[in-house]
C-alpha positions as CSV (number, residue, x, y, z in Angstrom):
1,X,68.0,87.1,104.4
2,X,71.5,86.7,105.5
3,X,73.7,89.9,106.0
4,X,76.8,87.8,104.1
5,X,76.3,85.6,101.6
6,X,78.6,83.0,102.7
7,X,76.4,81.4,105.4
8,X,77.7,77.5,105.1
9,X,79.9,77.1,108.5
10,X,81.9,74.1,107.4
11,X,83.2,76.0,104.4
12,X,85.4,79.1,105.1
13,X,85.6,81.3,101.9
14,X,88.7,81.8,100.4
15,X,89.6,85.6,98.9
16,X,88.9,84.4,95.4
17,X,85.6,83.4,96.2
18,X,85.3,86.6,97.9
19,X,86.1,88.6,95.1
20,X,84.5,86.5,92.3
21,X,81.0,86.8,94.5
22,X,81.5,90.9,95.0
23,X,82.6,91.6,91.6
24,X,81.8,94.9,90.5
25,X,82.3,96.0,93.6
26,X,86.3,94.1,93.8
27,X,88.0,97.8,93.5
28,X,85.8,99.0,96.7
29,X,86.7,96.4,98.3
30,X,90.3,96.3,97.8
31,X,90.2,100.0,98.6
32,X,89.2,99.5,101.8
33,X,91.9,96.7,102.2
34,X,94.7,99.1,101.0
35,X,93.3,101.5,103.9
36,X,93.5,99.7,106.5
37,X,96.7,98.0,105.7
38,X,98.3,101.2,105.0
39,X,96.7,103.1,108.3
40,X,96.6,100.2,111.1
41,X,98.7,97.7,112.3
42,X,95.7,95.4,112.5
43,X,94.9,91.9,112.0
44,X,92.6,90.9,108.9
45,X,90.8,87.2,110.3
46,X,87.8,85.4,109.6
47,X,84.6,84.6,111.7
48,X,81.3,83.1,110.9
49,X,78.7,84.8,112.7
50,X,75.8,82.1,112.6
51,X,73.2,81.6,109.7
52,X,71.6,85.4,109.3
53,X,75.1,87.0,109.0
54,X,77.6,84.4,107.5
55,X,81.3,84.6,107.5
56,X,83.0,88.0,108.0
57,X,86.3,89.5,107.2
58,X,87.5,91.1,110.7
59,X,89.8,93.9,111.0
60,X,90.7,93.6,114.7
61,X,93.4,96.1,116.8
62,X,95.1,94.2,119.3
63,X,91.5,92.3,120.8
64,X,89.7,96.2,119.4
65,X,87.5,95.4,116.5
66,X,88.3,98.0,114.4
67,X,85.1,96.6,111.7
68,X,84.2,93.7,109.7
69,X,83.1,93.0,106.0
70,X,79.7,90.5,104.7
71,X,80.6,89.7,101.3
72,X,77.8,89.4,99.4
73,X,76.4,88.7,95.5
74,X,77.7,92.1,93.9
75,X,78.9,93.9,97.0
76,X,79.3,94.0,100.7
77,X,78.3,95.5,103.4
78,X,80.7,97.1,106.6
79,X,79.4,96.8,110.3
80,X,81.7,99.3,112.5
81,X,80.6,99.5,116.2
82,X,80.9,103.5,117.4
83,X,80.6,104.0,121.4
84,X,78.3,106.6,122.6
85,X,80.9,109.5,122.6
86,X,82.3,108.3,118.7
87,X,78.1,107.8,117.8
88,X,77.8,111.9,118.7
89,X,81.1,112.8,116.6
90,X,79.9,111.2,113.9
91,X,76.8,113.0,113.6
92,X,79.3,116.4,112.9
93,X,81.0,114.8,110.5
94,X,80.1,115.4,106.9
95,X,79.2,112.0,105.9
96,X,77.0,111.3,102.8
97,X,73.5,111.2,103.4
98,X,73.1,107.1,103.3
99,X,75.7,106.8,106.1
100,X,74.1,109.5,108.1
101,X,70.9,107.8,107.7
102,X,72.1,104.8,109.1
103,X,74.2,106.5,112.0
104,X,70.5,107.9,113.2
105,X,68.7,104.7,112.8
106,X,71.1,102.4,114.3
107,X,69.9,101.1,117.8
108,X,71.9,102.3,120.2
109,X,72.8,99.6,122.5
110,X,75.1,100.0,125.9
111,X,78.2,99.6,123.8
112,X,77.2,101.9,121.3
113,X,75.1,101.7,117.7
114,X,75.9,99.3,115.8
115,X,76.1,99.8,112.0
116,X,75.6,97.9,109.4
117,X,76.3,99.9,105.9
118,X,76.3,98.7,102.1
119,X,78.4,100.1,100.5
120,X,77.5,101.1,96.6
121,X,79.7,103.4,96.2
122,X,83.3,105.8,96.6
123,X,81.1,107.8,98.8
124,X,80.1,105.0,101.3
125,X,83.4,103.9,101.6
126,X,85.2,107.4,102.0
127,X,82.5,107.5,105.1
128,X,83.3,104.4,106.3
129,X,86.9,105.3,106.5
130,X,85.7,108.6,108.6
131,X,83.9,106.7,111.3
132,X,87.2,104.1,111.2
133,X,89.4,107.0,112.1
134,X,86.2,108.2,114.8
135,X,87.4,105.3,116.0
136,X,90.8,104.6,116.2
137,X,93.4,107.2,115.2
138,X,95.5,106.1,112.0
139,X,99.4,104.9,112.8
140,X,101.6,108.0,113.1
């Protein structure tokens, strides 16, 4: 099963199909939205990542990928990339017990673990917004 929902190449999704797809979690997602508009002078684009993973709302920091969003039928799910050094601060932050779970399961590859997190609820996404900070410090 495909991480994202949208997996059709030749159709890019537009942000009403995004939102009617997620929709009970719409307010999540537009949380996360506000967030990093309001924290990052980043650049919100769209990628398709081949048939298991779909298209994919990017948050990228001058050519830093800060994370990207799979929408999918009642939600979506956040990959964020921590290097070895962020990987090791996360695990003392206080992060829900889902997140953490994931953050010691990921594989950790030579750039880091890789993390691929649903997020269900105000919890997951106040975590996610911890490990985006980990990652790069908010605008001044």
């Amino acid at each position: 099963m495909a991480v994202g929902s949208f997996a059709d190449k030749t159709h890019r999704p537009t942000d009403e199909e995004i939102l009617e797809l997620i929709g009970p979690k719409s307010e999540l997602w537009s949380d996360l939205f506000g967030f990093m508009n309001d924290n990052y002078d980043s650049r919100k684009d769209f990628a398709f990542y081949g048939k298991n993973y779909g298209w994919a709302v990017r948050f990228r920091k001058s050519s830093k990928a800060l994370l990207s969003l799979y929408p999918q039928h009642s939600g979506f799910t956040v990959q964020i990339v921590l290097s070895k050094s962020q990987a090791k601060e996360a695990f003392n932050q206080r992060l829900g017990p889902r997140v953490k779970a994931i953050l010691r399961e990921a594989h950790e590859f030579p750039e880091g673990r890789w993390l691929f997190v649903p997020i269900r609820s105000k919890r997951d996404l106040m975590d996610i917004k911890r490990l985006v900070i980990l990652k790069a410090p908010p605008r001044g």
